[in-house]
Each structure stands twice: as structure tokens, then as C-alpha cells.
NUFIVO-65650 format. One record per atom (N, C-alpha, C): atom name; residue number from 1; z, y, x. Coordinates in nm, 3 decimals. Layout:
<pts>
  name  resi        Z        Y        X
    CA   NUM        Z        Y        X
...
</pts>
This chain:
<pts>
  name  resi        Z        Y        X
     N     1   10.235   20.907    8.499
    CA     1   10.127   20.952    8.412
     C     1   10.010   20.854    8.422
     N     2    9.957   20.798    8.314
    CA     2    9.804   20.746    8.299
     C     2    9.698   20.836    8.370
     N     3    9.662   20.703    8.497
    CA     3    9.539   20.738    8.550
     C     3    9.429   20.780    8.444
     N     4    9.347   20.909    8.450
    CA     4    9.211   20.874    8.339
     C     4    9.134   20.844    8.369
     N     5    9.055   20.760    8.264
    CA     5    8.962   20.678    8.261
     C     5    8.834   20.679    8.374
     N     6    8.785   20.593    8.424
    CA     6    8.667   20.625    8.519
     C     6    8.527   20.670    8.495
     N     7    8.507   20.706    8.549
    CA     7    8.312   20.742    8.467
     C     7    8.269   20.625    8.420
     N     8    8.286   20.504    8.476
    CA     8    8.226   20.443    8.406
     C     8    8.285   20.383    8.252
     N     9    8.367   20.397    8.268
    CA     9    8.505   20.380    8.134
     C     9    8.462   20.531    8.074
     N    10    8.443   20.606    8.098
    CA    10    8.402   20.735    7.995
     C    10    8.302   20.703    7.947
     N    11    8.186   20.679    8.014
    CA    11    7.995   20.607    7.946
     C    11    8.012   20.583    7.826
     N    12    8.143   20.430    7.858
    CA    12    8.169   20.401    7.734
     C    12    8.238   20.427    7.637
     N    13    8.276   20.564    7.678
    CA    13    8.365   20.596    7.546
     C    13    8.282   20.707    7.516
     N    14    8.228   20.736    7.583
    CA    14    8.132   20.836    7.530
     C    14    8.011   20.777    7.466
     N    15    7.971   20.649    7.494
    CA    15    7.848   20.592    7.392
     C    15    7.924   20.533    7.252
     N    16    8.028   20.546    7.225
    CA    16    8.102   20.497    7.129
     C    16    8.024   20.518    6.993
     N    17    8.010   20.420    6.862
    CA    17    7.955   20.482    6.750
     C    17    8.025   20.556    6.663
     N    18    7.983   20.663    6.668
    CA    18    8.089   20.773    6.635
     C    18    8.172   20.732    6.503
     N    19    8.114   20.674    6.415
    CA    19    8.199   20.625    6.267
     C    19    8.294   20.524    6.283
     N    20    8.174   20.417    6.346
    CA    20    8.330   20.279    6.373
     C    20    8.397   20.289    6.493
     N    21    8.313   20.359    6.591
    CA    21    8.425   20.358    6.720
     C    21    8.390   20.248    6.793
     N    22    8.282   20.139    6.773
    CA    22    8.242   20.000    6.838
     C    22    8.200   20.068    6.985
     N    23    8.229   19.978    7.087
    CA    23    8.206   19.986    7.197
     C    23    8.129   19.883    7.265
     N    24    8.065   19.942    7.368
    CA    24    7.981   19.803    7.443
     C    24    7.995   19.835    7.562
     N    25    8.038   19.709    7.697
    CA    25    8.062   19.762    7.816
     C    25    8.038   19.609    7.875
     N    26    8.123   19.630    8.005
    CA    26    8.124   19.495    8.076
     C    26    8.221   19.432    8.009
     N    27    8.281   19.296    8.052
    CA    27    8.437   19.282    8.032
     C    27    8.517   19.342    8.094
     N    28    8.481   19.362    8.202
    CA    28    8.610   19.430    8.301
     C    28    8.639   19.571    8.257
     N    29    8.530   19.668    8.190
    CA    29    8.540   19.761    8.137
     C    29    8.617   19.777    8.050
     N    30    8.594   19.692    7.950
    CA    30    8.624   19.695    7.764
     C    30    8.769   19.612    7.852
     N    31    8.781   19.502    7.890
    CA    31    8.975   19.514    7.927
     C    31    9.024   19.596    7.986
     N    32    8.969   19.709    8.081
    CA    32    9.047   19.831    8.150
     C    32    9.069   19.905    8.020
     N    33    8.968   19.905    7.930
    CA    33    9.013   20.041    7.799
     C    33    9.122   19.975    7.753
     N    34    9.111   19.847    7.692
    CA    34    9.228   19.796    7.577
     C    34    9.350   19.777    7.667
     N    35    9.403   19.771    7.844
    CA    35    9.491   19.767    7.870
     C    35    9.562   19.880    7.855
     N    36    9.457   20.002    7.850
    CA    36    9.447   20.199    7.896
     C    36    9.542   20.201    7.770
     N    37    9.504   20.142    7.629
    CA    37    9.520   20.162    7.512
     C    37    9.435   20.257    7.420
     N    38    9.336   20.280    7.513
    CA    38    9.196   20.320    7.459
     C    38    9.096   20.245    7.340
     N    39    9.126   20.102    7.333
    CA    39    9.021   20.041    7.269
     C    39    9.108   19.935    7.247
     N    40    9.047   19.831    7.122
    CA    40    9.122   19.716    7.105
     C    40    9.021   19.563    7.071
     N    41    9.029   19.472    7.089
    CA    41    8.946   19.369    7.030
     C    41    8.973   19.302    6.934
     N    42    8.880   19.292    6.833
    CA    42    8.920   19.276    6.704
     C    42    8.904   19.154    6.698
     N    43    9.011   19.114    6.625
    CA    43    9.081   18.943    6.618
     C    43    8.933   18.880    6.598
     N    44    8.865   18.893    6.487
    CA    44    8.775   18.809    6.382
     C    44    8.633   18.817    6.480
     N    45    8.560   18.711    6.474
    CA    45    8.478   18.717    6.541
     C    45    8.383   18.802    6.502
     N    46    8.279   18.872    6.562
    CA    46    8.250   18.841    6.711
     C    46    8.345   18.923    6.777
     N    47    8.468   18.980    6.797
    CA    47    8.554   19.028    6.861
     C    47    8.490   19.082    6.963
     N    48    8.428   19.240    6.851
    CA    48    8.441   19.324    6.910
     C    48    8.518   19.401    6.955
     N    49    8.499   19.502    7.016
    CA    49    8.571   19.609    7.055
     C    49    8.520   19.748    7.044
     N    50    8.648   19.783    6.966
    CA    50    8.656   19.967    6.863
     C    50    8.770   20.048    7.001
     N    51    8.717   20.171    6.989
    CA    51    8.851   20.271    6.978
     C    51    8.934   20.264    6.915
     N    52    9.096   20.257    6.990
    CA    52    9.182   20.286    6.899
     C    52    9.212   20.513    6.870
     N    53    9.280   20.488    6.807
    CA    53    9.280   20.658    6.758
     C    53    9.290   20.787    6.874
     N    54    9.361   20.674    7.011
    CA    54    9.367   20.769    7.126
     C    54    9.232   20.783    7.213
     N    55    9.157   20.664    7.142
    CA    55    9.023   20.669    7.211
     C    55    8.936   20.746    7.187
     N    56    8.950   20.775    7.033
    CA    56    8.878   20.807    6.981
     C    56    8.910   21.039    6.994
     N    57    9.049   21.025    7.059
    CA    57    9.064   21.156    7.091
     C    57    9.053   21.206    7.236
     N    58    9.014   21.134    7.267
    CA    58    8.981   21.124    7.410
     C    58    8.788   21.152    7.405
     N    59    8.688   21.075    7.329
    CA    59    8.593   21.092    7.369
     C    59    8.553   21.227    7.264
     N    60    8.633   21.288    7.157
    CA    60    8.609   21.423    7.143
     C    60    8.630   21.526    7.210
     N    61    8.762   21.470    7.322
    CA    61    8.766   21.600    7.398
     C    61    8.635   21.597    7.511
     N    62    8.561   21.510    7.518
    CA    62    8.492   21.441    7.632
     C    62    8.364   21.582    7.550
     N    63    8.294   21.531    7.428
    CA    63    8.225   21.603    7.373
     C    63    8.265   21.746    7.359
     N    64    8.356   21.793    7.381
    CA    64    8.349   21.975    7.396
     C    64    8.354   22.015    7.520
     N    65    8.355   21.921    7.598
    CA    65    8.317   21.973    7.737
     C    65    8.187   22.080    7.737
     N    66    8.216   22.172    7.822
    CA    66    8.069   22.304    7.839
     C    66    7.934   22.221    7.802
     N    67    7.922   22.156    7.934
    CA    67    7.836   22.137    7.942
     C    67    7.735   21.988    7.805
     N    68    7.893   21.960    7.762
    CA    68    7.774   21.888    7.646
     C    68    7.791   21.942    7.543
     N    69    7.862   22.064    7.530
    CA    69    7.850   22.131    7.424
     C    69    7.725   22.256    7.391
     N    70    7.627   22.200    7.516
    CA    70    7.535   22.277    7.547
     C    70    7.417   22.226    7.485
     N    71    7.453   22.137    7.477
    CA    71    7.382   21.952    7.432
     C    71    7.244   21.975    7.347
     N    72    7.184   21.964    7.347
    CA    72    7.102   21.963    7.183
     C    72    7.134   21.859    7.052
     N    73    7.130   21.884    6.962
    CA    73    7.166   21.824    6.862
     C    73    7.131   21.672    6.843
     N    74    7.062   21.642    6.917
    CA    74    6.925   21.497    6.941
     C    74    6.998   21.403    6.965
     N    75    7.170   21.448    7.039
    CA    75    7.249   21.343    7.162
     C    75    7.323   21.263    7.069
     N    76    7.286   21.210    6.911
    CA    76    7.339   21.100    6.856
     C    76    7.466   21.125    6.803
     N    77    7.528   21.222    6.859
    CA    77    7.677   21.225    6.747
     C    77    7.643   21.272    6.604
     N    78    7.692   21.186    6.488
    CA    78    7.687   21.261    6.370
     C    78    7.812   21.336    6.301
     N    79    7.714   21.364    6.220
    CA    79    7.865   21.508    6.166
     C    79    7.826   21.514    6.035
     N    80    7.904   21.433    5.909
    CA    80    7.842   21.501    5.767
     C    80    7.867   21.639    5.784
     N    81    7.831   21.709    5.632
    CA    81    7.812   21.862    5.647
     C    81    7.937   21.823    5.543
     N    82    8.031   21.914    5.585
    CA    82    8.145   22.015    5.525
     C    82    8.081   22.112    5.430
     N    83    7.975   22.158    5.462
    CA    83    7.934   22.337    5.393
     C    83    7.970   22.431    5.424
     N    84    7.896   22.565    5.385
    CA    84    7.984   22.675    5.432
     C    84    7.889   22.716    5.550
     N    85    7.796   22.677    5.565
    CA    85    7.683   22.694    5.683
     C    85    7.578   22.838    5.643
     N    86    7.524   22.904    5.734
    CA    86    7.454   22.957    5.707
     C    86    7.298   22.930    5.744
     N    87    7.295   22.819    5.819
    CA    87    7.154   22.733    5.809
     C    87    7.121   22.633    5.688
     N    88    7.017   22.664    5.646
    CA    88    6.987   22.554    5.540
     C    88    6.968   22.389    5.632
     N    89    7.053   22.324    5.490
    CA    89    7.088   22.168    5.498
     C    89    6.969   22.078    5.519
     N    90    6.938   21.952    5.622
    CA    90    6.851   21.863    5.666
     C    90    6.878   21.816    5.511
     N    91    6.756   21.811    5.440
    CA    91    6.736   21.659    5.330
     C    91    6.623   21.613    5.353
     N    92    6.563   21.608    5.493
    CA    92    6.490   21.514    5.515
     C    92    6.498   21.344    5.451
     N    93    6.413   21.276    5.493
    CA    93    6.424   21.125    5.462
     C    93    6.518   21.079    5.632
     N    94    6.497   21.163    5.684
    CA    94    6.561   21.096    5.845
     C    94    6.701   21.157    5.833
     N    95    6.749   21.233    5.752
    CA    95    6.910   21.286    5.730
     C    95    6.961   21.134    5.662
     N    96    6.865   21.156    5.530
    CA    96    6.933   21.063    5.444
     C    96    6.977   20.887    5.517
     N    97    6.840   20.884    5.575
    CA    97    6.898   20.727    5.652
     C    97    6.975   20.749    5.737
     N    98    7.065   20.847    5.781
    CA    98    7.124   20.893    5.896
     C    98    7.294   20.872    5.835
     N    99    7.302   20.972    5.685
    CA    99    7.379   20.932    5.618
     C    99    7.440   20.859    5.552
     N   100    7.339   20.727    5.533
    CA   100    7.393   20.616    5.430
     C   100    7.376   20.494    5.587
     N   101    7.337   20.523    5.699
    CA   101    7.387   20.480    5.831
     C   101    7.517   20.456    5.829
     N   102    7.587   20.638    5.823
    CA   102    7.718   20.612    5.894
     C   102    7.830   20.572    5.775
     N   103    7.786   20.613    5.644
    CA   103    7.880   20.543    5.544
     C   103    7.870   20.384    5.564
     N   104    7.775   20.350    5.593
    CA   104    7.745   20.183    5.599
     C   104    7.864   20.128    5.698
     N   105    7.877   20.247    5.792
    CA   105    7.934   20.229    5.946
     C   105    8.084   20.217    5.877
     N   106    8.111   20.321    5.811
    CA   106    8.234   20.304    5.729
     C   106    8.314   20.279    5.695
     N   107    8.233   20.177    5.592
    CA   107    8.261   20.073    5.509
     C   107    8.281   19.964    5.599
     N   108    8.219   19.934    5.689
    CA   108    8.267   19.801    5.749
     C   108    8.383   19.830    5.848
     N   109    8.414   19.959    5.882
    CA   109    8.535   20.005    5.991
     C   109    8.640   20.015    5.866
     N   110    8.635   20.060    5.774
    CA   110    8.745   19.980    5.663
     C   110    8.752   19.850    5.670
     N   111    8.658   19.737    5.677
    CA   111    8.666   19.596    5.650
     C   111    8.781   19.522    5.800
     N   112    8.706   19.610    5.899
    CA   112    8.783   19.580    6.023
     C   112    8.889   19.593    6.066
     N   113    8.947   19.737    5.977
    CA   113    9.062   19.814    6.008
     C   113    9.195   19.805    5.891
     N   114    9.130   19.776    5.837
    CA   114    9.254   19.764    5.651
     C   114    9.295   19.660    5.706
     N   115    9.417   19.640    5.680
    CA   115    9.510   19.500    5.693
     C   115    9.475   19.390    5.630
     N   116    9.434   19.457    5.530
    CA   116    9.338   19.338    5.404
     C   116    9.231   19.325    5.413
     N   117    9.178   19.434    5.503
    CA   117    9.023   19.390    5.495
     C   117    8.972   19.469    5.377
     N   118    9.022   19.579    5.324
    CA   118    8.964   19.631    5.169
     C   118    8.853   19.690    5.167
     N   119    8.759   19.764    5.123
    CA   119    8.644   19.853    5.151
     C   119    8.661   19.947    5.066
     N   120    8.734   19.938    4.986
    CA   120    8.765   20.049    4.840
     C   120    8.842   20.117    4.938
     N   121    8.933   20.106    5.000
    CA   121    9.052   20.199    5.032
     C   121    9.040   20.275    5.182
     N   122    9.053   20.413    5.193
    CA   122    8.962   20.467    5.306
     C   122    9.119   20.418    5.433
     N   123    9.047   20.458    5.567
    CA   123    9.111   20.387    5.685
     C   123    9.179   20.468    5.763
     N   124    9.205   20.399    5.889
    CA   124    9.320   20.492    5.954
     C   124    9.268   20.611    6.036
     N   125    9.102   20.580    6.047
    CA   125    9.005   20.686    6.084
     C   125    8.993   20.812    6.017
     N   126    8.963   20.779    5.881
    CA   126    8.962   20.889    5.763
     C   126    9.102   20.995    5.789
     N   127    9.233   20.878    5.785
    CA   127    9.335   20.951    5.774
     C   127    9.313   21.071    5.881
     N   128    9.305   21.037    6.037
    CA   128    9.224   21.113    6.114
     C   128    9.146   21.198    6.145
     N   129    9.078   21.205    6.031
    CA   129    8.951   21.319    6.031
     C   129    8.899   21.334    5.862
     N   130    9.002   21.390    5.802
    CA   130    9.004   21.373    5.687
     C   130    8.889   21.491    5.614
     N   131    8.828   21.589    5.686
    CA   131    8.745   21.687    5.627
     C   131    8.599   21.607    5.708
     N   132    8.585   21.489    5.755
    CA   132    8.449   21.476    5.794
     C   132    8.427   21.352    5.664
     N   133    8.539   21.295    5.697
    CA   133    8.565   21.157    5.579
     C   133    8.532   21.194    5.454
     N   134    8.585   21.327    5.385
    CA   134    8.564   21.347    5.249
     C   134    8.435   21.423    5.254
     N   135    8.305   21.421    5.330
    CA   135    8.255   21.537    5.346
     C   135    8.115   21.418    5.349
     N   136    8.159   21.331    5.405
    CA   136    8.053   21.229    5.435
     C   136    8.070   21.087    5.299
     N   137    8.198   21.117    5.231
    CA   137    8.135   21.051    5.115
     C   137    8.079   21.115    5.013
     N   138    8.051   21.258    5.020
    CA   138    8.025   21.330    4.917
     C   138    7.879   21.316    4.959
     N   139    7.824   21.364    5.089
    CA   139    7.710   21.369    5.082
     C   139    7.658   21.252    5.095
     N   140    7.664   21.106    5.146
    CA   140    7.650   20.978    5.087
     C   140    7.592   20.977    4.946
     N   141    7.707   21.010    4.861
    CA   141    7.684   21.038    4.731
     C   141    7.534   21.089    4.688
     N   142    7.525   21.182    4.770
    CA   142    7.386   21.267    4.693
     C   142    7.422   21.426    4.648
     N   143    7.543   21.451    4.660
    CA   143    7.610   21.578    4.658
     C   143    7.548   21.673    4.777
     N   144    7.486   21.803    4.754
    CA   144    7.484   21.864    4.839
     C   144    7.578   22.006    4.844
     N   145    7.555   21.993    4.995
    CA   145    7.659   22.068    5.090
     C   145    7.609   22.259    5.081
     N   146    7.691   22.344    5.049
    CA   146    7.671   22.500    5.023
     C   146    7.646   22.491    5.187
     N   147    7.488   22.565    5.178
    CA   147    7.444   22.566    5.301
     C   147    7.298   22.696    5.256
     N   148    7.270   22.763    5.393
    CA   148    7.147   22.844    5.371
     C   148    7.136   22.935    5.267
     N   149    7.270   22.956    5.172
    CA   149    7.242   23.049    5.066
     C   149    7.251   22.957    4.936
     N   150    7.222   22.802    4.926
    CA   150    7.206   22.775    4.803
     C   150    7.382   22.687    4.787
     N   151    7.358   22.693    4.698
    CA   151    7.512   22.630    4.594
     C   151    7.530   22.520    4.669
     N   152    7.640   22.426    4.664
    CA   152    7.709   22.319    4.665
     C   152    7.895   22.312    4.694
     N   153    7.908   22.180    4.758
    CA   153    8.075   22.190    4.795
     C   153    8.078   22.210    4.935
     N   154    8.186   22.266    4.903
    CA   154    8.281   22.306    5.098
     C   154    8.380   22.208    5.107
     N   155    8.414   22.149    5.167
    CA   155    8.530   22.086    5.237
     C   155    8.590   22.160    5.364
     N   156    8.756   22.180    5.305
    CA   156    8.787   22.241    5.412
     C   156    8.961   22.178    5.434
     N   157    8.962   22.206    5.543
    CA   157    9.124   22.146    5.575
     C   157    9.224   22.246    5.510
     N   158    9.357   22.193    5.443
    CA   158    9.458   22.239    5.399
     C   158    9.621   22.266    5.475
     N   159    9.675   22.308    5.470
    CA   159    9.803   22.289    5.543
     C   159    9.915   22.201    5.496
     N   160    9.850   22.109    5.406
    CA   160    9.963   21.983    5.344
     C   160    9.836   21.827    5.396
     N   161    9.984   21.744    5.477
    CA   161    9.925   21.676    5.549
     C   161    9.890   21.587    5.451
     N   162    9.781   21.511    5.532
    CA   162    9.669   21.440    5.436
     C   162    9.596   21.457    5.360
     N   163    9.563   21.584    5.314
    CA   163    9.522   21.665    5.196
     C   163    9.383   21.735    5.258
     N   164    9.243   21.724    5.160
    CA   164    9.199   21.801    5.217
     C   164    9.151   21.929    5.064
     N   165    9.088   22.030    5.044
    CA   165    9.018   22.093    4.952
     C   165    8.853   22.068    4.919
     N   166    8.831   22.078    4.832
    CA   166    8.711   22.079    4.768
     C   166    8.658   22.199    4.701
     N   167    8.554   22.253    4.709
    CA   167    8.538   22.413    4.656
     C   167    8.383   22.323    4.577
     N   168    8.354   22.417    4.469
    CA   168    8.167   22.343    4.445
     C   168    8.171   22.495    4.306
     N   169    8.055   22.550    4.317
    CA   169    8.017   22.655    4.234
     C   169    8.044   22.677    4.116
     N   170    8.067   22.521    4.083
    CA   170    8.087   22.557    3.875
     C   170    8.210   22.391    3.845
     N   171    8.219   22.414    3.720
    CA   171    8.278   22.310    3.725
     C   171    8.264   22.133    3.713
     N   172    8.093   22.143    3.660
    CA   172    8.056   22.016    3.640
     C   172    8.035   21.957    3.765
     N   173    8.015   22.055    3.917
    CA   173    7.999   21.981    4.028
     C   173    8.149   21.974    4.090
     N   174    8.217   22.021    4.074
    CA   174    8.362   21.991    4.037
     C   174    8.379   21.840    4.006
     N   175    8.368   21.845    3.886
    CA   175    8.453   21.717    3.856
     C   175    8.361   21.626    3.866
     N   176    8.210   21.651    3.939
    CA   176    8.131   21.515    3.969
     C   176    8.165   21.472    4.114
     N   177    8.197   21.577    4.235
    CA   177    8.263   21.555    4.349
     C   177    8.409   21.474    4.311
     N   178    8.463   21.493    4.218
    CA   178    8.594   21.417    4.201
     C   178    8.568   21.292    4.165
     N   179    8.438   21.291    4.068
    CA   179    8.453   21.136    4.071
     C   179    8.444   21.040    4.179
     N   180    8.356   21.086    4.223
    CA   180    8.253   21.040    4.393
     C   180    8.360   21.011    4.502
     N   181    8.483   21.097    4.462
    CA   181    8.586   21.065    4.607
     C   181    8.670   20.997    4.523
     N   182    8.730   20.997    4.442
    CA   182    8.802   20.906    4.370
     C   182    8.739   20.710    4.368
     N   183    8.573   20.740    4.327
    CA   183    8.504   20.579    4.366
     C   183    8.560   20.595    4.526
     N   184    8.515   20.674    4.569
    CA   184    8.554   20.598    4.742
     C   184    8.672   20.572    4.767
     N   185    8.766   20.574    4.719
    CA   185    8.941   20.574    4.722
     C   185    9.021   20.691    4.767
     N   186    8.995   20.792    4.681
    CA   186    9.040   20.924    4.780
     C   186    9.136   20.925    4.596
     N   187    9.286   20.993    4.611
    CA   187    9.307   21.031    4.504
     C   187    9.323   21.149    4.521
     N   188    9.283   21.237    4.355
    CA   188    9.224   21.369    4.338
     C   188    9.303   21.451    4.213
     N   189    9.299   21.558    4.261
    CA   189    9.376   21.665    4.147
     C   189    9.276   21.757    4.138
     N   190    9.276   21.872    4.071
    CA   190    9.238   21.983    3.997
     C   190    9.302   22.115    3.966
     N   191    9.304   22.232    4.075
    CA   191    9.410   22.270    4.026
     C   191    9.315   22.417    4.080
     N   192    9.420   22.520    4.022
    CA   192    9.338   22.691    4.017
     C   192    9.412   22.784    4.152
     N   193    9.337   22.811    4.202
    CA   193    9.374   22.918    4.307
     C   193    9.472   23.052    4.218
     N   194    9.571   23.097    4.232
    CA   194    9.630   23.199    4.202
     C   194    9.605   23.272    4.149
     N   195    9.508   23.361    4.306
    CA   195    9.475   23.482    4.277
     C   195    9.342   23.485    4.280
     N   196    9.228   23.402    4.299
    CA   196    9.081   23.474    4.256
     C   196    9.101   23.358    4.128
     N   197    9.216   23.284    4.076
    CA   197    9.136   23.200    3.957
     C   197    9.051   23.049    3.956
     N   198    8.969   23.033    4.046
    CA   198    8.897   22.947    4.100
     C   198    8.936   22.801    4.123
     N   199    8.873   22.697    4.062
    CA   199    8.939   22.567    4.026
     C   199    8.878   22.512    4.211
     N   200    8.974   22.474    4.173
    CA   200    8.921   22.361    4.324
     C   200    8.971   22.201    4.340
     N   201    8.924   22.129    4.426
    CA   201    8.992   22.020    4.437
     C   201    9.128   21.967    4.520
     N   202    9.192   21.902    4.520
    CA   202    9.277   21.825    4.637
     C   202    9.301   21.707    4.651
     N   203    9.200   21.671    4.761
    CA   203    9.184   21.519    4.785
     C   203    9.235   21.464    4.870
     N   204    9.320   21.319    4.877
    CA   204    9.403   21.255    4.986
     C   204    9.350   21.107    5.013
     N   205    9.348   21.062    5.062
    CA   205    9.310   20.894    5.087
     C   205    9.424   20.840    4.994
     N   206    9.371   20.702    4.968
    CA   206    9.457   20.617    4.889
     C   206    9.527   20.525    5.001
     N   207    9.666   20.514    4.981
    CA   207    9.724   20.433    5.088
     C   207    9.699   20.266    5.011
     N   208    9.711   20.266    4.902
    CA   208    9.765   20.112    4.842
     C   208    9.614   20.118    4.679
</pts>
């Protein structure tokens, strides 16, 4: 069995940037992760070093630990909003630079991570965490999140893999959330719930 990681090899996986996964350590550190198979160094200069996907499940389980789940909100991990909250939504000016932060973060962990290097086409991260991914290009967008009582979209996970749902009050925010994930490379359908009727979305990353 794999020894786990040392405290000081956790620091750094626990200071990780939560979108790209970039890491900063010693050398001896950042080569104990990438031998662990925790982290990798990326060919192109400045060859850095990201989490790979086990790293990156490793420093979430790190974050539900009690005691940092005790945390105050201040401790730097971000989280677009899904919706569905019963606290009303930050649209501060310090959300918004917070948000077009981690899309920025993104976009270049696509540039790093696509085989091609694409930025249109979402990554192996997204595939990963596919209700924060579609949740954080919506609100990027300018879309807001059903929160506090007032209207917007929910993102929620589905039981068909890769797939996530889209819910939004009426239908013009409907099919303006579809455009918004479709520009980001998500492909999108339209389709009616059964039995309450209710149009919703189903959004997947674009592989090609």
C-alpha cells in the first residue's frame, strides 16, 4: 500500500489552486508528489507543477476533514454557486473578481491540459467535477444562481455519466444558459421532465 503523503506534502496539496491544481513546494517535495502520482510537471515551460486527478481527490478529502470543515469561508477555496441555496448570492465586486479569477484559472488549465492545447473545449478537470464546471461557466457568464428566494439556474448532478442538468425559471433563461455552456464547449439538449412538464437542460463537455 502507498505510504500517505507527509504533512509537509499535504501543505502542498492543500495550498493547491483549487481550479488549476498548480502547486508550489520545494523540489524534493513537488518530486515526492509526481513520484506518489499525486502531481505532474508540465512539459512546456515554466514547468510547472499541477495535480493530477488523484491529487486533486486527495486534497478534497483533506478539506472535509472536521476540523477544516469548521473553517470559515475566508480559507481561499472557491466554489461557483450551483443554486438552490437558501442564502442570498455574493454579487459583490469582490465575488465577481473572484469569479472571472477562477474561469481565467480555467481557461489556461484547458491550455495546459488539452492535448492540443484548446481553450474552447472543457478538460479532464471539468470531466471531474462536472456540476462545479457547468456552474462556474454560467456564473462567469453573468447568469445568476436561484439563491435567497430570487429566480435563477440550479445545476445539479444526473445519473447518466458525464451529464449534468440545468433547471432556470422560464424559458428565455433556459435557452440563454444553453447558449453560455454551449460557447464554453459543453454540448446541450432541451428536453421536458415527464411528470411536472418542466423544460430543463442536459449538458456534457465536448470531447472533440
Amino acid at each position: 500500500m502507498t505510504r500517505p503523503p507527509t504533512a509537509a506534502q499535504r501543505r502542498v496539496i492543500d495550498a493547491a489552486d483549487p481550479v488549476t491544481g498548480r502547486i508550489k513546494g520545494t523540489e524534493a517535495q513537488l518530486e515526492a508528489l509526481v513520484k506518489r502520482g499525486l502531481a505532474f510537471r508540465h512539459p512546456r515551460p515554466p514547468h510547472d507543477h499541477f495535480l493530477t486527478p488523484a491529487g486533486h481527490r486527495l486534497r478534497e478529502t483533506v478539506e472535509e476533514e472536521p476540523e477544516r470543515a469548521a473553517a470559515p469561508a475566508t480559507g481561499g477555496v472557491f466554489a461557483a454557486r450551483i443554486g438552490g441555496t437558501q442564502e442570498a448570492a455574493d454579487t459583490g465586486p469582490a465575488r465577481t473578481r473572484e469569479v472571472h479569477s477562477a474561469w481565467q484559472g480555467l481557461l489556461e488549465l484547458r491550455r495546459m491540459t488539452n492535448p492540443d492545447g484548446a481553450t474552447e473545449r472543457p478538460c479532464g478537470w471539468e470531466r471531474a467535477h462536472l456540476v462545479q464546471a457547468a456552474a462556474l461557466a454560467l456564473e462567469a457568464a453573468g447568469h445568476a444562481p436561484e439563491a435567497g428566494g430570487s429566480p435563477g439556474y440550479r445545476v445539479r448532478a444526473t445519473p447518466q455519466p458525464e451529464a449534468v442538468a440545468v433547471h432556470a425559471p422560464d424559458g428565455e433563461t433556459l435557452r440563454a444558459c444553453a447558449i453560455t455552456l454551449e460557447k464554453a464547449g459543453w454540448q446541450v439538449g432541451e428536453y421536458t421532465q415527464p411528470r411536472t412538464r418542466a423544460r430543463y437542460l442536459l449538458a456534457s463537455p465536448r470531447r472533440v
